[in-house]
Backbone as CSV, one residue per row, in Angstrom:
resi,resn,N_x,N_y,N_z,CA_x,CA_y,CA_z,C_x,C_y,C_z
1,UNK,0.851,-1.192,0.000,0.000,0.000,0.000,0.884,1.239,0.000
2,UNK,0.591,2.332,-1.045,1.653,3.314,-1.257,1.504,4.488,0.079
3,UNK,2.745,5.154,0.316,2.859,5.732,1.576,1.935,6.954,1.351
4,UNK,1.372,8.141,2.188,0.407,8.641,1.717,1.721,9.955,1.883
5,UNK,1.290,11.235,1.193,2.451,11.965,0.647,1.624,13.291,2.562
6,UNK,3.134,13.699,2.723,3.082,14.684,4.179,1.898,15.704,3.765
7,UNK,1.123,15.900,5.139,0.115,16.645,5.127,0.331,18.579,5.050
8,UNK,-0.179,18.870,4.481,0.850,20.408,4.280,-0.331,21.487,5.432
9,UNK,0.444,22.752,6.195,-0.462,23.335,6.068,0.582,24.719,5.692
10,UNK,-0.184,25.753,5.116,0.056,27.098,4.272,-0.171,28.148,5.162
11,UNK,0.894,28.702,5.405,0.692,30.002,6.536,0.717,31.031,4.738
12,UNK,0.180,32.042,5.192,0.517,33.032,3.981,-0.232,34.249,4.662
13,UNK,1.350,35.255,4.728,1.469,36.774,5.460,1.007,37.520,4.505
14,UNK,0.001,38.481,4.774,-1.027,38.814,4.094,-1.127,40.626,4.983
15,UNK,-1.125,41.297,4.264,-1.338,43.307,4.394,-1.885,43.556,2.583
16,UNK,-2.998,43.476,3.215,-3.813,44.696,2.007,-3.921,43.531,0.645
17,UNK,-4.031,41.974,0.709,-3.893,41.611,-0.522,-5.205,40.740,-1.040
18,UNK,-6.068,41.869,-0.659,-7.733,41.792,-1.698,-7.486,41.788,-2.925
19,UNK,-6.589,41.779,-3.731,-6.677,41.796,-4.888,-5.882,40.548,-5.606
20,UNK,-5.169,39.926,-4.712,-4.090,39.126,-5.462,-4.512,37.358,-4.752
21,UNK,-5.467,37.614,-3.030,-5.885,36.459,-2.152,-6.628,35.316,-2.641
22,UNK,-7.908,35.940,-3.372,-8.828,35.269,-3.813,-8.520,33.893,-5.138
23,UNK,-7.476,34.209,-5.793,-6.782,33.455,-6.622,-5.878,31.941,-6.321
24,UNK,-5.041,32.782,-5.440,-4.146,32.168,-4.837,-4.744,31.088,-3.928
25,UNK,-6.029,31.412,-3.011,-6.551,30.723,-2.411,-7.274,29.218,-3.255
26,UNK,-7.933,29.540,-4.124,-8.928,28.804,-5.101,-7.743,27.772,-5.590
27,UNK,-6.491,28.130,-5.826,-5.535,27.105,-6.770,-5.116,26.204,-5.443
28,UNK,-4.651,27.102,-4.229,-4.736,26.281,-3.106,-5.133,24.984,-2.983
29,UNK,-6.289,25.212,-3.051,-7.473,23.916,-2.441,-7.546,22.898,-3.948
30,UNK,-7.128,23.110,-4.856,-6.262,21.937,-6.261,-5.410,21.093,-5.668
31,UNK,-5.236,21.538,-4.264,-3.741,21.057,-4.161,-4.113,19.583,-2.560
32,UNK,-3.848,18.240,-3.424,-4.928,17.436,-1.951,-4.299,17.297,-0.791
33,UNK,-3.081,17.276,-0.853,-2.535,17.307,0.623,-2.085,18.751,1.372
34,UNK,-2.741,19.498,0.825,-2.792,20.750,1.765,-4.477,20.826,2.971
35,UNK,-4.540,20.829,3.676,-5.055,20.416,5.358,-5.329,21.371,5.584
36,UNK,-4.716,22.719,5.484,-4.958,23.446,6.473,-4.057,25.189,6.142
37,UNK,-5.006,25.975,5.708,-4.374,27.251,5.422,-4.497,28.678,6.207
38,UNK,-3.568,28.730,6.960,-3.605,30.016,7.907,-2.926,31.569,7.538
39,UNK,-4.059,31.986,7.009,-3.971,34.091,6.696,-2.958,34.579,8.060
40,UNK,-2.451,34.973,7.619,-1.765,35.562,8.967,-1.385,37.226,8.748
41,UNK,-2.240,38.056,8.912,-2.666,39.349,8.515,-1.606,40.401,9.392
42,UNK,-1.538,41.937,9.100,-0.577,42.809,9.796,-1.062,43.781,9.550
43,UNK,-2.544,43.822,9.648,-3.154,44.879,9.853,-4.164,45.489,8.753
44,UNK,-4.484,44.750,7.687,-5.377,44.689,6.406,-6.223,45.811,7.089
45,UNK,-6.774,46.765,5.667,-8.025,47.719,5.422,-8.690,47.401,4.572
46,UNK,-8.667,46.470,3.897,-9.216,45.717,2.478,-10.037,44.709,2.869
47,UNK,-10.456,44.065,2.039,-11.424,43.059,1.797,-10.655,41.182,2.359
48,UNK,-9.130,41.361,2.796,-8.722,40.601,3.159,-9.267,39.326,3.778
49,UNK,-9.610,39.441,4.818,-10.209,38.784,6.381,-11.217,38.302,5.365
50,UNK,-12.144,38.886,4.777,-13.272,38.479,4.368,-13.091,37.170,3.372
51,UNK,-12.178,37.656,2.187,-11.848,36.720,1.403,-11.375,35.462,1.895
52,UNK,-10.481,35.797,3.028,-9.656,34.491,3.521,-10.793,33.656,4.690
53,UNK,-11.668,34.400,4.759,-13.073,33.437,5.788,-14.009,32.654,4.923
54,UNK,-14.013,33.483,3.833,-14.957,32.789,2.920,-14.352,31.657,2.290
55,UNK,-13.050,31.671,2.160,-12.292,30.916,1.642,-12.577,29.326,2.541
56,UNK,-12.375,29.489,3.634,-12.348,28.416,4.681,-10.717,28.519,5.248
57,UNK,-9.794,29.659,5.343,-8.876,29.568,6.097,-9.295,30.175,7.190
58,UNK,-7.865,29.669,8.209,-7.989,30.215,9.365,-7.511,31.624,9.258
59,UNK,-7.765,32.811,10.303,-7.382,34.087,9.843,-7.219,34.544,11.247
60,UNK,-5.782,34.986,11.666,-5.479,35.820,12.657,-4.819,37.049,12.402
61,UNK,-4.535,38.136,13.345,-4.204,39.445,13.074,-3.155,39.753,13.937
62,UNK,-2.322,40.356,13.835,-1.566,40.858,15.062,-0.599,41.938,13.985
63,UNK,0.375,42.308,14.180,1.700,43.590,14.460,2.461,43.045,12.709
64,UNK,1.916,44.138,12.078,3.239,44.209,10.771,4.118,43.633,10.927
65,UNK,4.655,42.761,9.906,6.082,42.164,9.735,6.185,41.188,9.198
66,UNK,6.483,40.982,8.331,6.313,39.114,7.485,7.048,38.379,8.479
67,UNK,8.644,38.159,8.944,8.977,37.121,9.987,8.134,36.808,11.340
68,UNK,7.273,37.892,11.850,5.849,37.696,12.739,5.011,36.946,12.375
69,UNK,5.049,37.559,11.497,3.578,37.142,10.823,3.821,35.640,10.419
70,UNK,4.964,35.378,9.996,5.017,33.694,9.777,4.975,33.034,11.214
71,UNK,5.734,33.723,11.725,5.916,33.046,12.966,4.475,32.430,13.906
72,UNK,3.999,33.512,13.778,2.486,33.179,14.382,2.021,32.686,13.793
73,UNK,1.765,32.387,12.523,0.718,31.213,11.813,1.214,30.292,11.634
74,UNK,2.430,30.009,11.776,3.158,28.550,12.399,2.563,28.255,13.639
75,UNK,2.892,28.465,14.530,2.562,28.023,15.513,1.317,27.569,16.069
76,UNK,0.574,28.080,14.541,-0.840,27.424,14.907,-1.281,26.219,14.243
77,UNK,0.042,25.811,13.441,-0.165,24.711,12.116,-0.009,23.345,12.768
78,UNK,-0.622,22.596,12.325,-0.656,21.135,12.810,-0.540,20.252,11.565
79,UNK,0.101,20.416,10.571,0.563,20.031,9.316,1.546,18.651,9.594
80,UNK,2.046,18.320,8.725,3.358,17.224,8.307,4.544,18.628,8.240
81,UNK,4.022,19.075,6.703,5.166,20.435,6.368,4.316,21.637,6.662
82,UNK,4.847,22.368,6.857,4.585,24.144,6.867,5.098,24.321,5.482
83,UNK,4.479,25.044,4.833,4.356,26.305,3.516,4.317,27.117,3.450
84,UNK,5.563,28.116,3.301,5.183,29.331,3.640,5.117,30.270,2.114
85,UNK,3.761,30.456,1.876,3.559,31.417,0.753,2.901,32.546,0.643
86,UNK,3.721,33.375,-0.057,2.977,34.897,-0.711,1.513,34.699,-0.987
87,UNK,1.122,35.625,-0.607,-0.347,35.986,-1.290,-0.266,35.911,-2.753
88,UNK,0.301,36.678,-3.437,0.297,36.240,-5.026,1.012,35.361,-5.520
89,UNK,1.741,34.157,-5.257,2.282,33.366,-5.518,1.775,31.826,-5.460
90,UNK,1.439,31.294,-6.900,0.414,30.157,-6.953,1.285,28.910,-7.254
91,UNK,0.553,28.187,-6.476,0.938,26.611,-6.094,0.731,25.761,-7.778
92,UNK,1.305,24.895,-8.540,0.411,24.093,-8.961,0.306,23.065,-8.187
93,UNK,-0.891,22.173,-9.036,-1.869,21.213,-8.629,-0.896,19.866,-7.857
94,UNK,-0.070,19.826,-8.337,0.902,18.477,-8.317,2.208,19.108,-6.784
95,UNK,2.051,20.277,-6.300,3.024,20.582,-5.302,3.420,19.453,-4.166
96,UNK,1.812,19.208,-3.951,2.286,17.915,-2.638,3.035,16.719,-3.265
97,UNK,2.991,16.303,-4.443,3.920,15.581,-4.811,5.268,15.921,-4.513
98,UNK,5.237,17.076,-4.998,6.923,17.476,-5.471,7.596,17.461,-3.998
99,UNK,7.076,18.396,-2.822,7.338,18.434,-1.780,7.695,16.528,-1.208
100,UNK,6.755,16.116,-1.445,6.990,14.653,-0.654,8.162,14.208,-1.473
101,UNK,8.386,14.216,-2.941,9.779,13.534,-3.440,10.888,14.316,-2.803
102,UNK,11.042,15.487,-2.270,11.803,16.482,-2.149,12.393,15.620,-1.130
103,UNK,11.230,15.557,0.048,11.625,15.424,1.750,11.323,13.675,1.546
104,UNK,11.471,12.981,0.570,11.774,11.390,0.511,13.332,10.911,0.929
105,UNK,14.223,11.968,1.108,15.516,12.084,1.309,15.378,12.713,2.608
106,UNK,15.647,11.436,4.120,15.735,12.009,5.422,16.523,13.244,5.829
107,UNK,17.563,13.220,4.774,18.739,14.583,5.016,18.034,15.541,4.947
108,UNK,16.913,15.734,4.550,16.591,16.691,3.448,15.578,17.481,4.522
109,UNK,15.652,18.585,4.936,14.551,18.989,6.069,13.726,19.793,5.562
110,UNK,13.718,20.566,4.126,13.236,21.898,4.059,13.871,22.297,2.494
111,UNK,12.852,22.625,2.446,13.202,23.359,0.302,12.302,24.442,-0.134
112,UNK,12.366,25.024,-0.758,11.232,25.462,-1.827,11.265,24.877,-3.481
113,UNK,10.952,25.697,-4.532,9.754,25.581,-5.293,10.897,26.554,-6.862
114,UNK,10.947,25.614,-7.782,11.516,26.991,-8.824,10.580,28.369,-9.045
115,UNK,10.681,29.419,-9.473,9.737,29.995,-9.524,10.007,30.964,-10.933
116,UNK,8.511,31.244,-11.371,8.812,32.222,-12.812,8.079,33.121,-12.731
117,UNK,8.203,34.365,-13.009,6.953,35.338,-13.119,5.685,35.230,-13.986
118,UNK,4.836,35.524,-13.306,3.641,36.075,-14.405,3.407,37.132,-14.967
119,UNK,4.100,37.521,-16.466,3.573,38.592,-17.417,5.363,39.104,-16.653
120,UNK,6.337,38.679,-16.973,7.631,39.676,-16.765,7.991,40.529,-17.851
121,UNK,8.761,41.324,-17.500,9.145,41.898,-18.241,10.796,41.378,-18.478
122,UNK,11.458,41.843,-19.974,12.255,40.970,-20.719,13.755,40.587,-19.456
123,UNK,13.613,41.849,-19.136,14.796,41.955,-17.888,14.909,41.366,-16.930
124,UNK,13.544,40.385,-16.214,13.313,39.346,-15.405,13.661,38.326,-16.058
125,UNK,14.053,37.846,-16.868,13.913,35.965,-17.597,15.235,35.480,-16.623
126,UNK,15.164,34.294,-16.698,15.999,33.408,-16.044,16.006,33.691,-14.483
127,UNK,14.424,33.794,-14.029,14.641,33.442,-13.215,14.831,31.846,-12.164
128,UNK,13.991,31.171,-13.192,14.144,29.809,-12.771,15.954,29.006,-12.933
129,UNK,16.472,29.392,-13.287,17.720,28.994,-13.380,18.471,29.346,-12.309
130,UNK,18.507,30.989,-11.650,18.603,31.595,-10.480,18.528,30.796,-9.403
131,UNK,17.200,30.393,-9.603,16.765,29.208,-8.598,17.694,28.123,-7.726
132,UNK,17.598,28.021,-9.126,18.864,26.654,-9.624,19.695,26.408,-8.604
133,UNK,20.856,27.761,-8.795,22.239,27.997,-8.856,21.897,28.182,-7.436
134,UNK,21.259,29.206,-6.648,20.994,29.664,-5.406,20.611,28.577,-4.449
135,UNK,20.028,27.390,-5.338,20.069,26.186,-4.171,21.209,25.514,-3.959
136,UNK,21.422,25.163,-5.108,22.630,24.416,-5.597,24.063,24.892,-4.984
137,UNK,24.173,26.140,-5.084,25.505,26.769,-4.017,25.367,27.532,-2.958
138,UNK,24.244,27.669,-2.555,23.941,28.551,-1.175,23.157,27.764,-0.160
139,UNK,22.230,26.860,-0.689,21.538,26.276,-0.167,20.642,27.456,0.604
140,UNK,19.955,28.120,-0.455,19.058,29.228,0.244,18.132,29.649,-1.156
141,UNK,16.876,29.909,-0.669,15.807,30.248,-1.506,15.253,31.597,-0.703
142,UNK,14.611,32.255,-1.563,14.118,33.842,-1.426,12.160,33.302,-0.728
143,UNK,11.798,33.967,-0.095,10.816,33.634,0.329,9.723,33.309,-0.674
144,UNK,9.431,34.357,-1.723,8.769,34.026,-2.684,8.371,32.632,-3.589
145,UNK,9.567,32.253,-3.016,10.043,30.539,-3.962,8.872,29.780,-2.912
146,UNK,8.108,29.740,-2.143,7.254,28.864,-1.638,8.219,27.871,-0.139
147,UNK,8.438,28.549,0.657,9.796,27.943,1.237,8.856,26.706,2.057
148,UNK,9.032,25.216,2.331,8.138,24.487,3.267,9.638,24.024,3.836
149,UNK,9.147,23.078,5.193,10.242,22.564,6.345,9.098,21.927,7.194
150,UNK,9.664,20.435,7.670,9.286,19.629,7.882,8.962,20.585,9.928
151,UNK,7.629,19.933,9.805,7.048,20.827,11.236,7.996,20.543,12.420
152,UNK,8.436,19.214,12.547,9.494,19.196,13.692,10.560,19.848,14.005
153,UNK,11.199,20.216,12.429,12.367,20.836,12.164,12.339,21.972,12.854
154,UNK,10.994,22.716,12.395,11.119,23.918,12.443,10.368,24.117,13.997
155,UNK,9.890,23.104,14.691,9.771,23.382,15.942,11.281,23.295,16.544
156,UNK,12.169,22.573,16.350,13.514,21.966,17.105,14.430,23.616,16.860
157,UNK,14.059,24.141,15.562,14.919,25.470,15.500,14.449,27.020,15.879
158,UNK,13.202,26.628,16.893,12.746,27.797,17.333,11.443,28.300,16.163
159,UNK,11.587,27.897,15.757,10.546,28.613,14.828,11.202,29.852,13.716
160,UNK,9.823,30.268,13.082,10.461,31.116,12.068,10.953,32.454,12.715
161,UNK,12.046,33.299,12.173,12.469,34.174,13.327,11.581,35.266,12.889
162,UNK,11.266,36.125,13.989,10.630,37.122,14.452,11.032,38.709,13.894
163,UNK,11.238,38.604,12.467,11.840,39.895,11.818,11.355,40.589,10.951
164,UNK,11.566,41.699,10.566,10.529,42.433,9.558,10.487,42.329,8.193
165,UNK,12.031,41.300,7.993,12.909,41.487,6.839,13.587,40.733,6.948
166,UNK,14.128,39.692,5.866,15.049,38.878,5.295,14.979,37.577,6.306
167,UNK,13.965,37.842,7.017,13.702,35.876,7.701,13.648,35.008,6.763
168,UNK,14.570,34.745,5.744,13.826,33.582,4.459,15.814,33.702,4.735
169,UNK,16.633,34.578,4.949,17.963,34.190,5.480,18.402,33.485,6.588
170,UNK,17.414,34.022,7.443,17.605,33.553,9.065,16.974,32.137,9.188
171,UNK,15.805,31.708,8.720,15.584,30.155,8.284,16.051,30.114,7.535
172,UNK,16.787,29.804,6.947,17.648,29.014,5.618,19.260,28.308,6.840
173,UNK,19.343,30.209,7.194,20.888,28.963,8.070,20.716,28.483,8.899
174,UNK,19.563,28.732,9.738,19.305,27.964,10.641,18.457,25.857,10.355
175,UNK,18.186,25.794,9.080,18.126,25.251,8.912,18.994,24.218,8.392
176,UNK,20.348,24.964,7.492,21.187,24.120,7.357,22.517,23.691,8.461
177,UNK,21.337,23.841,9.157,22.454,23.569,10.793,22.100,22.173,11.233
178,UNK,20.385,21.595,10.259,20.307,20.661,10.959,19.927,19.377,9.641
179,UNK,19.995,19.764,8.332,20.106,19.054,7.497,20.220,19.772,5.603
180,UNK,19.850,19.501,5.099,19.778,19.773,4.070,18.724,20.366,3.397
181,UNK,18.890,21.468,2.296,17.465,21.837,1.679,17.876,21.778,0.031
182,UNK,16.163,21.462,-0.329,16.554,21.306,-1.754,15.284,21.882,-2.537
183,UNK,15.677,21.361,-3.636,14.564,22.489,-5.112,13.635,21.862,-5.403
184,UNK,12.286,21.453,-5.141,11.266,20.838,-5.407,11.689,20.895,-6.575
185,UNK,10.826,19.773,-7.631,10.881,19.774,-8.751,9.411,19.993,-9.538
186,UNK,9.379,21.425,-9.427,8.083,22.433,-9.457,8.439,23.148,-9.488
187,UNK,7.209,24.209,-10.543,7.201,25.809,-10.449,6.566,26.312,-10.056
188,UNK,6.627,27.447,-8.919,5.116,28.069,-8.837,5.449,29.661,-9.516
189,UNK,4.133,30.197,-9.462,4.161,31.510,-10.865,4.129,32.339,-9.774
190,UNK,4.461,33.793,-9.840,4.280,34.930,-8.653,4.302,36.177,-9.436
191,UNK,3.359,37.194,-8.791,3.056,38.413,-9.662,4.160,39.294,-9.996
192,UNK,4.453,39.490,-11.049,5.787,40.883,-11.205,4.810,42.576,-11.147
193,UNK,4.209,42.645,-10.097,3.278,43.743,-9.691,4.150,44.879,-8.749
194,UNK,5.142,44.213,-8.397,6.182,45.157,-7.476,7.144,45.624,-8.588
195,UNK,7.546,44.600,-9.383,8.656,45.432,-10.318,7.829,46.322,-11.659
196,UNK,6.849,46.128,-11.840,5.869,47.166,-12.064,5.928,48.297,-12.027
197,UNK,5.580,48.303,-10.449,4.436,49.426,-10.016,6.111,50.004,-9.651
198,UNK,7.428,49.996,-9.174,8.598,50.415,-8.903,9.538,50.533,-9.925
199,UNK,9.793,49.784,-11.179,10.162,49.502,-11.895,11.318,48.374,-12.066
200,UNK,11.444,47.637,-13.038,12.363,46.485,-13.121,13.894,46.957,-12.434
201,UNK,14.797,47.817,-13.797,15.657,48.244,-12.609,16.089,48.566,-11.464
202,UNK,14.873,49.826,-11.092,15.145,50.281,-9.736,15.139,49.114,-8.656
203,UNK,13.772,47.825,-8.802,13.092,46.831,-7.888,14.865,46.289,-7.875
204,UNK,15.217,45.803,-8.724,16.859,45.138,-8.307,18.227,45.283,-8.167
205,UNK,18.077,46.839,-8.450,18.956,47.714,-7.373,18.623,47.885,-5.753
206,UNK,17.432,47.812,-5.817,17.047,47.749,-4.004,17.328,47.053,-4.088
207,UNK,17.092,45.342,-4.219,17.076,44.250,-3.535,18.918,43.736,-3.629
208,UNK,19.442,44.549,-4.529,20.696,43.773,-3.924,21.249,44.909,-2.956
209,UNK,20.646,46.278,-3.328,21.263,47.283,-1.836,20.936,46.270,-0.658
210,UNK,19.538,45.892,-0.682,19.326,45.232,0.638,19.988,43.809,1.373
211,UNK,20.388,43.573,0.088,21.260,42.001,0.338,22.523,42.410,0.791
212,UNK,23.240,43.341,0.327,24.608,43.355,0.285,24.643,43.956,1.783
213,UNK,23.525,44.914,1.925,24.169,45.535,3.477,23.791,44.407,4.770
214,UNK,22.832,43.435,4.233,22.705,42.442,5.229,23.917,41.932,5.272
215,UNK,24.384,41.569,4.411,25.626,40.812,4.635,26.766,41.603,5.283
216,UNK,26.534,42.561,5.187,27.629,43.777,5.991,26.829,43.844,7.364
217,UNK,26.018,43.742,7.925,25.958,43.550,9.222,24.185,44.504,9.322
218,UNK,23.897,44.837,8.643,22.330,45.857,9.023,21.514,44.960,9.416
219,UNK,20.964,45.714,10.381,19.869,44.890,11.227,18.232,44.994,10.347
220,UNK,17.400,43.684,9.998,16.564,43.753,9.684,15.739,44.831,9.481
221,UNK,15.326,45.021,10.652,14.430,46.751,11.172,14.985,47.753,9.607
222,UNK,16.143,48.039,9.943,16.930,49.141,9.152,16.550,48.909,7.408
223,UNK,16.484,47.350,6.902,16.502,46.933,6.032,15.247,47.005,5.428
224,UNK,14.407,46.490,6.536,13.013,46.853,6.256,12.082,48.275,5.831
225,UNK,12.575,48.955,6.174,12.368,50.666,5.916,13.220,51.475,4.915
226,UNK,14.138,50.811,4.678,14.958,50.774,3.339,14.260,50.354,1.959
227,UNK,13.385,48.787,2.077,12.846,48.263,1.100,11.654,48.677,0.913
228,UNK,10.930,49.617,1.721,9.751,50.261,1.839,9.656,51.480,1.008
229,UNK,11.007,51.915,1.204,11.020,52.965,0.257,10.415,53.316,-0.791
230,UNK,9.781,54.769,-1.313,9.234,54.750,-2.946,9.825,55.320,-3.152
């Protein structure tokens, strides 16, 4: 009798995303071993709460910050894996597969997802190759990539850390402290609505300002109000 594939549940940090929820949610529930999906909000004025009730997720509120905000809707998950995904960033149908071949390798504690834009512009391509390389020699994925980790793991390492900014760094090493992560063999699609509405260039001149000074020592907080910038 074939083993049945880990039960998922989907935290997804959510401010103001009535417009991008309702989608994301619907492809969700395509997906059969996802159990259990927790909104984990930072203060919505939109149609949020509503969408994500009607939906049938769970929906709590508390204090701005995506590393919060994961943090707390972890802790309410009773899953196999935790999923941690963007509001505009869609699952396909076949994810719980990919995830279970991923974590079929005991080393293996925690991965995400290749990922490609929807509707990019020419200056975005290759991002799935990015992917690639960034697992392959860093052993680190960008939050967007759909990041999951096996629920024990991520109980044994404290949980997701508590930051405003760049917690998809702070779980990554903390995870490869206690095994290995790898690249589902899946894509999920995610909106290019930020490099948009900011523009392609400018969006990746911030994001490596923001990388490079992490790595020089800036504290989240600082980083976070940096990337906020218009």
């Amino acid at each position: 009798m074939p083993v049945p594939n880990p039960t998922l549940s989907v935290v997804i940090p959510a401010l103001n995303e009535a417009a991008e929820l309702q989608e994301t949610l619907r492809r969700l529930r395509q997906v059969p071993e996802v159990t259990e999906i927790i909104v984990s909000d930072g203060g919505s004025t939109d149609a949020t709460e509503a969408i994500a009730r009607q939906a049938g997720a769970r929906f709590l509120t508390g204090p701005r910050g995506r590393g919060g905000q994961l943090r707390r809707g972890a802790q309410l998950a009773t899953g196999d894996v935790l999923l941690f995904l963007h509001a505009d960033t869609w699952l396909p149908e076949h994810a719980g597969d990919a995830i279970a071949n991923a974590l079929a390798d005991p080393a293996v504690v925690g991965g995400a997802f290749r990922k490609a834009f929807r509707d990019p512009h020419w200056l975005m391509a290759g991002s799935e190759l990015r992917c690639r390389l960034r697992m392959r020699c860093l052993q680190f994925a960008y939050a967007d990539q759909a990041l999951f980790v096996r629920r024990e793991v991520l109980e044994r390492i404290g949980g997701v850390p508590d930051v405003p900014l760049m917690e998809e760094h702070l779980l990554c090493r903390a995870l490869r402290r206690e095994g290995r992560l790898a690249l589902a063999d899946a894509t999920v699609t995610t909106s290019a609505r930020r490099f948009r509405e900011r523009g392609v260039l400018r969006t990746y001149w911030r994001m490596c300002a923001v990388n490079l000074r992490w790595h020089l020592g800036a504290a989240p907080e600082e980083l976070a109000r940096l990337y906020a910038r218009r």
